[in-house]
C-alpha positions in Angstrom: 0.0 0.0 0.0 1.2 3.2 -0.9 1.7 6.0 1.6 2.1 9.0 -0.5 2.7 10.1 -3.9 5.7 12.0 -5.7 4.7 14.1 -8.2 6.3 15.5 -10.8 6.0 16.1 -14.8 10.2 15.2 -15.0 10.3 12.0 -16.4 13.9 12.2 -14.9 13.1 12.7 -11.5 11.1 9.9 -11.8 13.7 7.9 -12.7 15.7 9.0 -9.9 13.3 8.7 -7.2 12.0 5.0 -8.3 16.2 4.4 -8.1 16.3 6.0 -4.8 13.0 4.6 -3.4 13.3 0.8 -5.2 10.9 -1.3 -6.3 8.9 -2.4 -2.7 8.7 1.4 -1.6 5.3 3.0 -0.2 6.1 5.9 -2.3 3.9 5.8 -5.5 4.7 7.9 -8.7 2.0 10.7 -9.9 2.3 13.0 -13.5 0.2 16.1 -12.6 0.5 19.1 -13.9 0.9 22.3 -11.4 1.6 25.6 -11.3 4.9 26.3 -10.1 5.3 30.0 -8.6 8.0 32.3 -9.8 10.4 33.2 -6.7 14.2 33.1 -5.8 13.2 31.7 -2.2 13.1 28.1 -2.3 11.3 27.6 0.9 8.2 29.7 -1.1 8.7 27.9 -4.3 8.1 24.5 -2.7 5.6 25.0 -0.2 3.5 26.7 -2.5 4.1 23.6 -5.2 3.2 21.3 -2.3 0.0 22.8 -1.8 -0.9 22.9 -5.4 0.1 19.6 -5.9 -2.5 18.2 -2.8 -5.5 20.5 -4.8 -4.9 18.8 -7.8 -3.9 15.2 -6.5 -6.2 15.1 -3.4 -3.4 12.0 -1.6 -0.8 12.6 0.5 1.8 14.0 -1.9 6.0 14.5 -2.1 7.0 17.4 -4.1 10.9 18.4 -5.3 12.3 21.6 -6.3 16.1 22.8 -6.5 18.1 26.0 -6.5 21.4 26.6 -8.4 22.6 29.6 -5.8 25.8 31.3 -7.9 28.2 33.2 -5.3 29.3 35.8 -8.4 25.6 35.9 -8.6 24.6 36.9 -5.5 23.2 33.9 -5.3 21.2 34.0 -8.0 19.4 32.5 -10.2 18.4 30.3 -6.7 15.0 28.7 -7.3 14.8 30.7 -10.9 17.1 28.2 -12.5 13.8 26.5 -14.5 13.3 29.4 -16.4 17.4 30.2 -17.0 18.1 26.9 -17.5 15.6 26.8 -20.2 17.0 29.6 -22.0 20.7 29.5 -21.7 21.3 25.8 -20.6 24.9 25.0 -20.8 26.1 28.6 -21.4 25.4 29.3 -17.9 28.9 28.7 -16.9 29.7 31.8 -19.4 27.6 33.9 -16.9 30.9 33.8 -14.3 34.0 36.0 -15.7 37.4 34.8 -15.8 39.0 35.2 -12.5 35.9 35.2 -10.3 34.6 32.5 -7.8 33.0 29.6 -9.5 31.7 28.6 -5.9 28.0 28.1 -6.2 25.4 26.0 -3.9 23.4 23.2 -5.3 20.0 23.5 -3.2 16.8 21.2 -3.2 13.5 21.0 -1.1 11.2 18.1 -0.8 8.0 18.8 1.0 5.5 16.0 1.8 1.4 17.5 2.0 -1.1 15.7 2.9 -3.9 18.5 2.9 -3.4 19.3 6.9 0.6 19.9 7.3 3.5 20.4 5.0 6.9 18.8 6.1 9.7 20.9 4.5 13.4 18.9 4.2 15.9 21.9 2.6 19.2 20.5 1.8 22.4 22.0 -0.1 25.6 20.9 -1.2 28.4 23.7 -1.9 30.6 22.7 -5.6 31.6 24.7 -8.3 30.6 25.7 -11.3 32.4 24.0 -14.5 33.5 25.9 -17.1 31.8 23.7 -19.6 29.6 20.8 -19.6 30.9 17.3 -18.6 29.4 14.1 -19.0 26.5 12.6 -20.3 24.4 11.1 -17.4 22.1 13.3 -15.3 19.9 16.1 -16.7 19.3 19.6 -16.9 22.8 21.3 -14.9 24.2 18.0 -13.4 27.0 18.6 -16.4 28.1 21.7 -14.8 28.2 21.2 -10.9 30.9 19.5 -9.4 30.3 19.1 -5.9 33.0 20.4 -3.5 35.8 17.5 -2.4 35.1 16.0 -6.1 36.6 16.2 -9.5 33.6 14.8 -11.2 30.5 17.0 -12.3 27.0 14.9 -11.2 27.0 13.9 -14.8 30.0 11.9 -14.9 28.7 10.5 -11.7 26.8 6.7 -11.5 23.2 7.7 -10.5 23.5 5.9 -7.1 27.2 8.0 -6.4 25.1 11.4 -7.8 22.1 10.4 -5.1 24.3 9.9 -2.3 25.7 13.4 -3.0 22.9 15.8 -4.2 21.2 17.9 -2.2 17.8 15.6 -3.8 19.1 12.1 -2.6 20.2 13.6 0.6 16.3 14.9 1.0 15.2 11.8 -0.6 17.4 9.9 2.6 15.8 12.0 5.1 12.4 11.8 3.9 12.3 8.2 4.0 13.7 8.4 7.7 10.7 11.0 8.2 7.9 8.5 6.7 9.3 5.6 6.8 9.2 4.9 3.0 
């Protein structure tokens, strides 16, 4: 029986959390549609997407978002990657000059909903930004964050050594803890 649902419209994450999770887990899968609000503040972002997700799925739901937080950015674009990402993808590292920091936080949220409380897990891993793409597993910027003690970006990483790293499989791990998935 299944305890709650993750939802999401990234065929990706799926994969991810069904490698995370396994086979036996009480987490189910869900492909809803929801309307993602438009803020630098990941704590908003997600709560807000938790909530929208338990309107449209009416079960106890699990909801991800991430944050790509640049130091030379101010820590921007922060939970407004989506939208850069889908307009500059890999030419993102060109947004750091020569000579500055390429220290940047990777940042995700996972919030469970089921209609009465939201249970918020924020966790972030510091890296750097690459100063081109590298690799060919992963998806959207795991080809251009290499996580800080590591010479590998998350895309020349095995999916099980990118989960045990990423600020998703490290809320994934705590989440399952939480709920007992």
């Amino acid at each position: 029986m299944k305890i709650a649902w993750y939802n999401t419209t990234n065929p990706d994450k799926v994969r991810e959390v069904e490698h995370f999770f396994g086979p036996t887990s009480k987490l189910g899968i869900l492909r809803s549609a929801v309307t993602e609000v438009l803020d630098a503040n990941l704590e908003k972002v997600i709560l807000a997407k938790a909530a929208a997700a338990y309107q449209v799925c009416r079960v106890p739901v699990v909801v991800e978002h991430g944050a790509f937080c640049l130091d030379a950015l101010g820590g921007m674009p922060g939970a407004l990657i989506k939208p850069l990402w889908e307009t500059l993808q890999f030419r993102i590292c060109d947004l750091v000059p020569a000579g500055q920091s390429r220290t940047m936080f990777a940042r995700s949220a996972v919030c469970y909903c089921d209609g009465r409380t939201r249970t918020l897990i924020l966790k972030e891993v510091k890296g750097e930004l690459a100063t081109k793409a590298r690799g060919s597993g992963g998806f959207h910027w795991d080809p251009i964050f290499i996580p800080e003690g590591h010479t590998r970006t998350f895309a020349e990483m095995s999916l099980t050594e990118k989960l045990a790293l990423s600020p998703a499989g490290l809320a994934y791990a705590e989440l399952r803890q939480r709920l007992s998935l």
